[in-house]
N, C-alpha and C positions, 0 to 999 in steps of 0.2 A: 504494500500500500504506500509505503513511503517512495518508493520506488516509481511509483505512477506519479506520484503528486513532484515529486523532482522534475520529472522529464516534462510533465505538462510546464511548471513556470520555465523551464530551459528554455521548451518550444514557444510560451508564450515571448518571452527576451528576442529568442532567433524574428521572431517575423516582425514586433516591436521597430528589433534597430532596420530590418528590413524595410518597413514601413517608410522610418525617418529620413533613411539611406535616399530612395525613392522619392522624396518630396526633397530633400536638401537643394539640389539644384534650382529648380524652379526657382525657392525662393532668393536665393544668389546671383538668379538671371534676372529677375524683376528689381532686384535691390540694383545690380551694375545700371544694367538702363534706367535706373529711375537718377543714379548717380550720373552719369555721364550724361545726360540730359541739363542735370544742373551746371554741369561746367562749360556751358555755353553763354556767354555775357554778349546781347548787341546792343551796343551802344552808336548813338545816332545824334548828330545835331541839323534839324529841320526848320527851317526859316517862314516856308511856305505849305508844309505837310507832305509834297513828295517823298521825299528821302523818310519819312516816317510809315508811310505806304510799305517802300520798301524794306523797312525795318520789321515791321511787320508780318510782309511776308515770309519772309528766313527768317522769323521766331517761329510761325506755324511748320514750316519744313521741319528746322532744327529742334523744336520742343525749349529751345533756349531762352532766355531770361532778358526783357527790354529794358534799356535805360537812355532817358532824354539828357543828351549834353546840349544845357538849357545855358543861355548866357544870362549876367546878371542884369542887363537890360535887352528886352527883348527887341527884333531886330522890325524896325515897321517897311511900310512902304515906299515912304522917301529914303531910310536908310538901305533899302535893297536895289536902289534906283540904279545902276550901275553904267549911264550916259552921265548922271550927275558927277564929276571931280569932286564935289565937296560932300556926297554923302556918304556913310561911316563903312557902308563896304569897302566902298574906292577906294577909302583912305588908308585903310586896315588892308590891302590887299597890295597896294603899293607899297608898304614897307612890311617887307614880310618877317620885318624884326617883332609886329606888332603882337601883341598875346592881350586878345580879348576877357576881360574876367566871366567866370562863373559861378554861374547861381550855388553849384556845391561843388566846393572844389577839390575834394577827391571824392573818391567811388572806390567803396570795398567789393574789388577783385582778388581779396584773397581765396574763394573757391570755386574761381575758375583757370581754366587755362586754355580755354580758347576766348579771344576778345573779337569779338567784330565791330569797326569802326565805318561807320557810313554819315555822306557829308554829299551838298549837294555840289556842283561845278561853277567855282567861280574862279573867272580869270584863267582858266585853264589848270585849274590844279584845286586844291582842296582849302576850304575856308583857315584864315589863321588860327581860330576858336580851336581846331582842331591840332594847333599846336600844345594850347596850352591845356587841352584834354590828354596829350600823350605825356606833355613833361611836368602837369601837376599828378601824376598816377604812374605806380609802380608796375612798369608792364615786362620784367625780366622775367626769363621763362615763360612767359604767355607765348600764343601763337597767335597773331594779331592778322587779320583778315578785313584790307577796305573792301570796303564799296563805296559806289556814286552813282550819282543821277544827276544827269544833265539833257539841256535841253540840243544837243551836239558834238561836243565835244567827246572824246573816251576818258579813258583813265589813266594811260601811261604816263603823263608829266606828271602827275600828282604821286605814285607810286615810283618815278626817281627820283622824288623830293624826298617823299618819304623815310625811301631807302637812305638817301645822302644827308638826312637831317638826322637820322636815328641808327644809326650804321648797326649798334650793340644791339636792334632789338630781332627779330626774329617775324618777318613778315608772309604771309602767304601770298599767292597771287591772289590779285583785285580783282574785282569784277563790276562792267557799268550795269547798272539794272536797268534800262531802257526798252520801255515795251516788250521785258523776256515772257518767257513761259517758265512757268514749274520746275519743266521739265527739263528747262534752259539750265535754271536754279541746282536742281538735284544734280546734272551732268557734270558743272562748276565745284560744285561740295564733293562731291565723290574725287576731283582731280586732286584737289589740294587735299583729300583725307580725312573729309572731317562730315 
């Protein structure tokens, strides 16, 4: 009798860790993806709401996490005038020493490691605002990924500024979002790996 009641709690044990065995995964695979899902940061500065469109959309792709690089005065219509020499893009765009303030001037990116930075096209390369979003924030080790929108121009002048203003950081290739598809999006994300 003792004999029985042994082997029964053994067999109970064997199929037990069996059980656990058998389930442990899953819950491992829903935890990584739910992890790696958070370490997507896109951060966007939008003047006019395009560039936040696209901000947007590659959060829905990536399941990643938005953030508005919001300046501390926001930018109106005469300041975006960009025939006007004396309005505050012109001015800000021609001395590209210039570093716009922001509404918050750093951003915890400490749990993530991919960043994405999208900004709309001015002057052929990316707003100075987005200067001083890269050098008030700690982006070593990140994988930092622009984007842009523009109403013609691409993106290559802005990503060998980028490159030659931040040489230490660690850039993916850029991509313009200009009337893509999806599908444009997902082919783009799969290149760079992310």
């Amino acid at each position: 009798m003792y004999m029985k009641h042994l082997t029964l709690i053994i067999m109970t044990l064997v199929a037990m860790t069996g059980l656990l065995i058998s389930c442990s995964p899953k819950k491992q695979d829903a935890a990584a993806n739910s992890e790696s899902d958070s370490k997507i940061l896109i951060c966007y500065f939008s003047a006019t709401g395009t560039t936040e469109k696209a901000a947007k959309r590659i959060a829905e792709i990536t399941g990643g996490v938005l953030h508005n690089i919001e300046p501390a005065t926001l930018y109106t219509d005469a300041d975006l005038d960009w025939r006007d020499s004396l309005s505050r893009s012109y001015v800000e765009m021609h001395n590209r020493t210039f570093r716009p303030a922001l509404k918050d001037s750093v951003t915890d990116m400490s749990d993530y490691s991919v960043v994405f930075i999208g900004y709309p096209n001015w002057w052929n390369t990316h707003p100075t605002i987005i200067n001083t979003f890269i050098e008030s924030n700690n982006l070593q080790d990140k994988i930092i990924v622009p984007f842009m929108t523009s109403g013609g121009s691409d993106i290559i002048n802005s990503e060998k500024e980028l490159h030659e203003s931040y040489p230490s950081l660690n850039f993916a290739d850029g991509f313009l979002m200009n009337a893509v598809s999806d599908d444009e999006i997902k082919a783009w994300l799969k290149r760079i790996g992310i």
